[in-house]
C-alpha positions in Angstrom: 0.0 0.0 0.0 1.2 3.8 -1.0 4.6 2.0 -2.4 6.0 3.9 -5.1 9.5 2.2 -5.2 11.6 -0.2 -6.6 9.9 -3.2 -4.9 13.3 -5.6 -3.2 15.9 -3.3 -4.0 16.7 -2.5 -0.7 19.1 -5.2 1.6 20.0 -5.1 4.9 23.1 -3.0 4.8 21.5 -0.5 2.7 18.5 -0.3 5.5 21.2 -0.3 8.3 23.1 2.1 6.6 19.6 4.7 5.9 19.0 3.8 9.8 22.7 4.7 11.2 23.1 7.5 8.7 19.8 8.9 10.2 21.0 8.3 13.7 24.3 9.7 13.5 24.0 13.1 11.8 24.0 16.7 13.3 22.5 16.1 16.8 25.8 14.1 18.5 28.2 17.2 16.9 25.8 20.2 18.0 24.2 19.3 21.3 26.8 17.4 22.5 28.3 20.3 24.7 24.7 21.1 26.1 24.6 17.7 27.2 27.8 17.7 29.4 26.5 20.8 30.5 23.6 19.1 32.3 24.9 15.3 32.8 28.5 16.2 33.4 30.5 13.0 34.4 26.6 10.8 33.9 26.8 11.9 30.2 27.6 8.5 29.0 24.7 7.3 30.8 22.4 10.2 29.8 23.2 8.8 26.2 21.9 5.2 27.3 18.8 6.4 28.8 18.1 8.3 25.6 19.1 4.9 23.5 16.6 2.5 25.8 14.0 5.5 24.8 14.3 4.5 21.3 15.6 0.5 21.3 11.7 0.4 22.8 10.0 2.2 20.1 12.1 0.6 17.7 9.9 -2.8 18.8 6.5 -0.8 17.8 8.5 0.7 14.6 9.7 -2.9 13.3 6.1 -4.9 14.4 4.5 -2.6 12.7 6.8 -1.8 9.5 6.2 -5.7 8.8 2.6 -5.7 9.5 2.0 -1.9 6.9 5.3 -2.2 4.6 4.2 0.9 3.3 6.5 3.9 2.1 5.0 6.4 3.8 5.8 4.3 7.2 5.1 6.3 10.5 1.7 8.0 8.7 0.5 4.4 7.5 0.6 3.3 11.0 -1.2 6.0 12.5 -3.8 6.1 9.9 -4.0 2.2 10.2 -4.9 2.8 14.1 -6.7 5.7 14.7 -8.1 6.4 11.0 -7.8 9.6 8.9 -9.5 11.8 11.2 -8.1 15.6 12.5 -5.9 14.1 15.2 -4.2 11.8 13.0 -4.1 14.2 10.2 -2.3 17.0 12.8 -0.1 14.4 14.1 1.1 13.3 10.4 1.9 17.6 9.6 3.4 17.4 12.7 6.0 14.7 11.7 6.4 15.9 8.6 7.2 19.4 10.2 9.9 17.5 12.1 11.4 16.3 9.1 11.9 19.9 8.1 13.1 21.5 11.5 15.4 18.1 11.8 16.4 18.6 7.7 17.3 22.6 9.0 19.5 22.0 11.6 21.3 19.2 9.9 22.2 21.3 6.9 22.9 24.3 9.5 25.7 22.1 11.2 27.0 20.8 7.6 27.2 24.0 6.5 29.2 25.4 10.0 31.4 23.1 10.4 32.2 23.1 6.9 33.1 27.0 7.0 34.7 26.5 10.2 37.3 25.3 7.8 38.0 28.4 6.7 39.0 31.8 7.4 38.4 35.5 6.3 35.4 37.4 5.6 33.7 35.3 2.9 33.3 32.4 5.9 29.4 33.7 5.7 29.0 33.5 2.3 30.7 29.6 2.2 28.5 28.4 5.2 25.4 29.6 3.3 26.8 28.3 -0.1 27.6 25.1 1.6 24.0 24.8 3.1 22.2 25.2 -0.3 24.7 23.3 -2.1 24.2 20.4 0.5 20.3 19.9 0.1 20.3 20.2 -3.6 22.8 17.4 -4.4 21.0 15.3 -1.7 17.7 16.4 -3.1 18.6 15.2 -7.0 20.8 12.1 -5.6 17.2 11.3 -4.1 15.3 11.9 -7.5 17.2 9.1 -8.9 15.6 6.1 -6.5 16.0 4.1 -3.5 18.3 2.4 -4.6 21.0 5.5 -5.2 19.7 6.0 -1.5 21.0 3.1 0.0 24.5 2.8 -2.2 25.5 6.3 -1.1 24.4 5.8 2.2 26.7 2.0 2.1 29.7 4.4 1.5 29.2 7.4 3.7 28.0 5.6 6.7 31.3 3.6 6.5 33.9 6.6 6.1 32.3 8.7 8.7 31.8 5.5 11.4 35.5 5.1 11.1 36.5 8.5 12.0 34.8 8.2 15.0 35.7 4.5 15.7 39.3 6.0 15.3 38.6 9.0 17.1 37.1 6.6 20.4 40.3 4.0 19.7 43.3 6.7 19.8 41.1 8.5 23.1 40.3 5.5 25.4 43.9 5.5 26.2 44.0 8.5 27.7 40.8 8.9 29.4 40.9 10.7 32.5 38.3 7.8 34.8 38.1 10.4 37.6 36.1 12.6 35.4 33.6 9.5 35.0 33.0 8.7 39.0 29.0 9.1 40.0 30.2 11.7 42.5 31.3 13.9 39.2 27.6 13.0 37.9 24.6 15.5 37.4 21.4 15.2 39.7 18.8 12.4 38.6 16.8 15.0 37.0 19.6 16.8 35.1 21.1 13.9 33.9 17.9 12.2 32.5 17.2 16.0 31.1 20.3 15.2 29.5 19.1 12.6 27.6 16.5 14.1 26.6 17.8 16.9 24.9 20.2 14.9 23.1 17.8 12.3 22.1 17.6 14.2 18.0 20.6 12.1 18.1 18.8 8.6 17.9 15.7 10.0 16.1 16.8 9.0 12.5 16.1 5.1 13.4 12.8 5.7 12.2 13.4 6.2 8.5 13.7 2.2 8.2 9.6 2.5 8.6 10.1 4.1 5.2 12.0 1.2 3.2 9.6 -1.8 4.5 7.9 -1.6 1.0 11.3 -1.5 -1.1 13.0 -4.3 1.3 14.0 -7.9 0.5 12.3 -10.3 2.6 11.2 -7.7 5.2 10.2 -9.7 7.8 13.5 -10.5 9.1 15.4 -7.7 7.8 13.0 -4.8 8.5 13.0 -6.0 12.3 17.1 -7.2 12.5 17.9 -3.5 11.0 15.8 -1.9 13.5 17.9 -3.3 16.6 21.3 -3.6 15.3 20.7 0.2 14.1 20.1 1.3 17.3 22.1 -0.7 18.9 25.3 -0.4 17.1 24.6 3.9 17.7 24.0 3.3 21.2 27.4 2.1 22.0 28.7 4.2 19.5 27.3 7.2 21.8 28.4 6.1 25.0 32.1 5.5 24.2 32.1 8.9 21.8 31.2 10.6 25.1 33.2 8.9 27.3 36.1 9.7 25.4 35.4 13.6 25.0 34.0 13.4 29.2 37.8 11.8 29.6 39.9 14.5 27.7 38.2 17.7 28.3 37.5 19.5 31.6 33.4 20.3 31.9 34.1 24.0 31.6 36.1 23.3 28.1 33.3 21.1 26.5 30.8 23.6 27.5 32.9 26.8 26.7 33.5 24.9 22.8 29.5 24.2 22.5 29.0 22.4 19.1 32.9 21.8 18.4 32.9 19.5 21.8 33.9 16.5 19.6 36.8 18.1 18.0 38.1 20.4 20.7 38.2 17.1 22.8 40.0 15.4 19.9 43.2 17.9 20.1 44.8 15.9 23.3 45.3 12.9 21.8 45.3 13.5 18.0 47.1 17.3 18.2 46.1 19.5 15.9 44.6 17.6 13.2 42.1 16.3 15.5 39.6 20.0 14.8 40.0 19.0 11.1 39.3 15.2 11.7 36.1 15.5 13.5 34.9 18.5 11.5 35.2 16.0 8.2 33.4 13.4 10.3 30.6 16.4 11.3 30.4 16.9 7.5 29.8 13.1 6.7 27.1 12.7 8.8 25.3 15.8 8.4 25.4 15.1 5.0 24.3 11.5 5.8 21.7 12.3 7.6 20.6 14.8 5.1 20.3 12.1 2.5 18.2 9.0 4.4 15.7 12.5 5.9 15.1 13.3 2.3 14.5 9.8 1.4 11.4 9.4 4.3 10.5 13.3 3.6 9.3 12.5 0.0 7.3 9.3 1.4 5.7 10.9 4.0 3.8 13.7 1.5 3.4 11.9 -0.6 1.1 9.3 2.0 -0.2 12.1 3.7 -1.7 13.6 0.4 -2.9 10.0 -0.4 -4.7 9.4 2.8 -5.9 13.5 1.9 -4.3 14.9 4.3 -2.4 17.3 2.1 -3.3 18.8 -1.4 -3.6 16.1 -4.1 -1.2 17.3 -6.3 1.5 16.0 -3.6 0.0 12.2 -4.6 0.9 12.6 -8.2 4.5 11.0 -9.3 7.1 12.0 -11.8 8.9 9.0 -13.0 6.7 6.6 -10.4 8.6 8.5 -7.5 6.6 11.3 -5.6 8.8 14.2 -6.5 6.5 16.8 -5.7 7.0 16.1 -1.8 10.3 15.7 -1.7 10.8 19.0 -3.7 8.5 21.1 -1.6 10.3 19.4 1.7 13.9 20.6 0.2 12.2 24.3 -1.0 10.8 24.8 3.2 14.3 23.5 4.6 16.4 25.7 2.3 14.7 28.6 3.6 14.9 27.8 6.9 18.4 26.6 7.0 19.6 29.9 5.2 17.4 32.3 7.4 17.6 30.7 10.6 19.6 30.1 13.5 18.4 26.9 14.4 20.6 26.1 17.6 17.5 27.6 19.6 14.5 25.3 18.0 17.1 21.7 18.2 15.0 20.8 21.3 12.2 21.1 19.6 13.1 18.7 17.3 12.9 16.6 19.5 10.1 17.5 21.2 7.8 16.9 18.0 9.5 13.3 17.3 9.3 11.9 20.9 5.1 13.3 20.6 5.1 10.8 17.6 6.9 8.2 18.8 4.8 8.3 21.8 1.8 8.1 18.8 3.2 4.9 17.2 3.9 3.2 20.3 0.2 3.8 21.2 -0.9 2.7 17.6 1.5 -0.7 18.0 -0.7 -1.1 21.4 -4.1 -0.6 19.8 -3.4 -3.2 16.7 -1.1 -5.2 18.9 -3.8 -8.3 17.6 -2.8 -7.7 13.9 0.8 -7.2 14.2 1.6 -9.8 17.5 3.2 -7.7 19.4 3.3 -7.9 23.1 1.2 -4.6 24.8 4.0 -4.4 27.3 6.8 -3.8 25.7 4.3 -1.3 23.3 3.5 -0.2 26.5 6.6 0.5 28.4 7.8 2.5 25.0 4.5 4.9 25.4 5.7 4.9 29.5 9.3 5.9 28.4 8.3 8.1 25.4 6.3 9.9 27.3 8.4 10.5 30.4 11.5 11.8 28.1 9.1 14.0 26.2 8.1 15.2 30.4 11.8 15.7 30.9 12.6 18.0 28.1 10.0 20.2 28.7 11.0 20.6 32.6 14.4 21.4 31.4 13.3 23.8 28.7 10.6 25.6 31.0 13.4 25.7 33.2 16.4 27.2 31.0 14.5 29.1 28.4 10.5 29.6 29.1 10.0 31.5 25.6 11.1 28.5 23.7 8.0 26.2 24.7 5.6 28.8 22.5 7.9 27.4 19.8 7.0 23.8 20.7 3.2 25.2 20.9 3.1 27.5 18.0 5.0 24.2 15.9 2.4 21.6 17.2 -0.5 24.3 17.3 0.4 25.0 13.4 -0.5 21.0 12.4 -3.5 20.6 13.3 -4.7 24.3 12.5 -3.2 23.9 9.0 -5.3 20.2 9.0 -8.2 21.6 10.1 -8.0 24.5 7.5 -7.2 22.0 4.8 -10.6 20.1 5.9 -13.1 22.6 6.1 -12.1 24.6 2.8 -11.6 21.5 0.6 -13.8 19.2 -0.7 -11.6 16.3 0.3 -13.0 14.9 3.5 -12.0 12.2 4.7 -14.5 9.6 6.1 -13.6 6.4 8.3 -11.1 3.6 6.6 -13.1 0.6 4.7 -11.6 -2.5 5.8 -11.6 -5.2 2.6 -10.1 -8.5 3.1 -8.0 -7.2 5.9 -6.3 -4.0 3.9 -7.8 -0.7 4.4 -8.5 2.0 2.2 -9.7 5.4 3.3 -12.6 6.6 1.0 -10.9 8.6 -1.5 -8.7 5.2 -1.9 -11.8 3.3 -2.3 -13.8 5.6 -4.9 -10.3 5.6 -7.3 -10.4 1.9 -7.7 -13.9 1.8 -8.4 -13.7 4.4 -10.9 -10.8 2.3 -12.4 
């Protein structure tokens, strides 16, 4: 259902790779310093807490990936729960919203670190060159199919994972332990706050919902990606943060903000390390661009199916919904280039761990068709809900105006869905179920008319 892709062209490295390449973008290089701020020596552990957040959504994700293999992936499942009614409808804006703050900040970092490289008056004019030249080549690599997708992510998920594998191998050795004792950790609340905020790091694992319906032999690749995915980047977090906790005093991690990774590199890699670490920030910025871009043109194009979103969004160019992904790239371009999106990260965040909280939810409400166990779909709407909690404490807490951000971004979803319904003739009535698929009624009167 909704699949507009080559049909099994998609393995399990390439899946991984979209996964990791999600996971292991901008967040780890910009927020990293924010979290030390409020973890201190618990930082490793802040990272774990925010990794069990989404190793228990993942079980929802993968149950219900192989249940719906649809391309549009977290919007199928919520439609497939709840129906296409205003709720649903907000909450799909909302994720697709997400995409877009998530796509921003991303191309933000790519294109900072990338001018960090150089010097002189005309730094401005390369980070903004950088940040437009980023999304378009990511934008037409995407044009060209799921399968491009996967094969550049295979390549740029490897070079980047070994720069910080080498990065974690040349620092363990000189880790200062002291710096790690609980004594040197945060509070409880600070250092699950911690987490929290630096959960954007782990959100990517979802874009595997939106290769289920170009996968070979989904059911135990869909589901294996999933947890190895998130898995492989929790460990990846805790040793990455372990090694810049062990190098760098607390005031220098917090004093270099979003160049914690390489100012903690310069100890035991001299003074390459900036340049190292800022090619590794560039990998998976860029990474991540690419596997967001790849869900971002699935998830219009199903919303606008499901009629959600103006029509036109459903047509495809070349059987690959075009329209979406072009709009998507259009919206983040703008934002990336007018922006400072340091202050709105959280709310990244924010809007993903409202959806995940949504999909764990629908994996407990169709837990009879997909065989999951409601307490594991349970404890990931407990957990989801708790972080989601957390981050809002610790941004009422540090910076009050930013929850009308959070407010006016959710408040914009379903007032533009709501808008959308009442000035369209496209309502959208209660799903039909037919021999177990289910069509919503504009689905349902196209096939008839065909």
């Amino acid at each position: 259902m909704g699949d507009v892709s080559e049909k099994g062209s998609l393995g399990y490295l390439s899946i991984v790779s979209i996964g990791i390449g999600g996971m292991v973008g901008g967040g780890i290089f910009a927020v990293l310093g924010l979290a030390v701020q409020l973890a201190k020596g618990g930082t490793p552990i802040a990272f774990a807490i925010a990794g069990m957040v989404a190793l228990a959504t993942s079980y929802s994700y993968a149950k219900l990936s192989v249940r719906y293999p649809a391309s549009g992936g977290t919007v199928e499942f919520l439609n497939q729960a709840f129906g296409t009614g205003l709720i649903t409808g907000g909450l799909n804006i909302l994720l697709w919203l997400s995409y877009i703050v998530m796509l921003s900040l991303y191309a933000y970092a790519f294109g900072s670190y990338g001018a960090s490289l150089f010097s002189g008056v005309a730094q401005g004019i390369v980070k903004h060159a950088l940040i437009t030249g980023i999304i378009l080549t990511f934008t037409a690599l995407n044009i060209l199919g799921s399968r491009a997708v996967g094969e550049a992510e295979e390549w740029i998920v490897v070079l980047k994972i070994n720069i910080l594998l080498l990065f974690i191998i040349a620092g363990i050795w000189s880790v200062d332990f002291q710096r790690l004792k609980p004594s040197e950790w945060a509070d409880p609340l600070r250092l699950f706050a911690g987490g929290m905020i630096i959960f954007l790091a782990y959100e990517g694992f979802e874009l595997i919902a939106n290769t289920a319906g170009d996968a070979k032999n989904p059911q135990k690749t869909i589901p294996l990606a999933y947890y190895s995915a998130v898995c492989f980047v929790m460990i990846l977090y805790v040793l990455v943060s372990l090694v810049t906790v062990g190098n760098l005093s607390f005031d220098e991690i917090v004093s270099a903000k979003d160049y914690a990774l390489a100012a903690s590199a310069k100890p035991f890699l001299g003074s390459y390390g900036f340049v190292l670490i800022a090619i590794a920030a560039l990998l998976s910025t860029s990474s991540a661009i690419n596997a967001t871009l790849y869900g971002a043109s699935r998830i219009t194009y199903t919303i606008a199916k499901e009629g959600e979103l103006p029509e036109i969004l459903e047509e495809k160019i070349w059987n690959r919904p075009i329209e979406g992904l072009i709009i998507t790239s259009a919206l983040t371009l703008i934002i990336a280039n007018l922006f400072d999106l340091s202050s709105i990260a959280m709310m990244g965040s924010a809007g993903f761990l409202i959806i995940f909280a949504a999909v764990n939810t629908a994996n407990l409400r169709l837990h009879y068709e997909t065989g999951s166990k409601r307490w594991i779909a349970f404890s990931g709407l407990a957990l989801c809900s708790f972080a989601f909690s957390g981050l809002v404490w610790q941004i009422a807490k540090t910076s009050p105006n930013k929850l009308l951000i959070l407010v006016f971004m959710a408040g914009s979803a379903f007032t533009i869905e709501a808008i959308y319904r009442k000035f369209t003739g496209r309502v959208i009535k209660p799903q039909i179920r037919e021999e177990g698929i289910e069509m919503t009624s504009i689905e349902s009167s196209k096939n008839k008319a065909r």
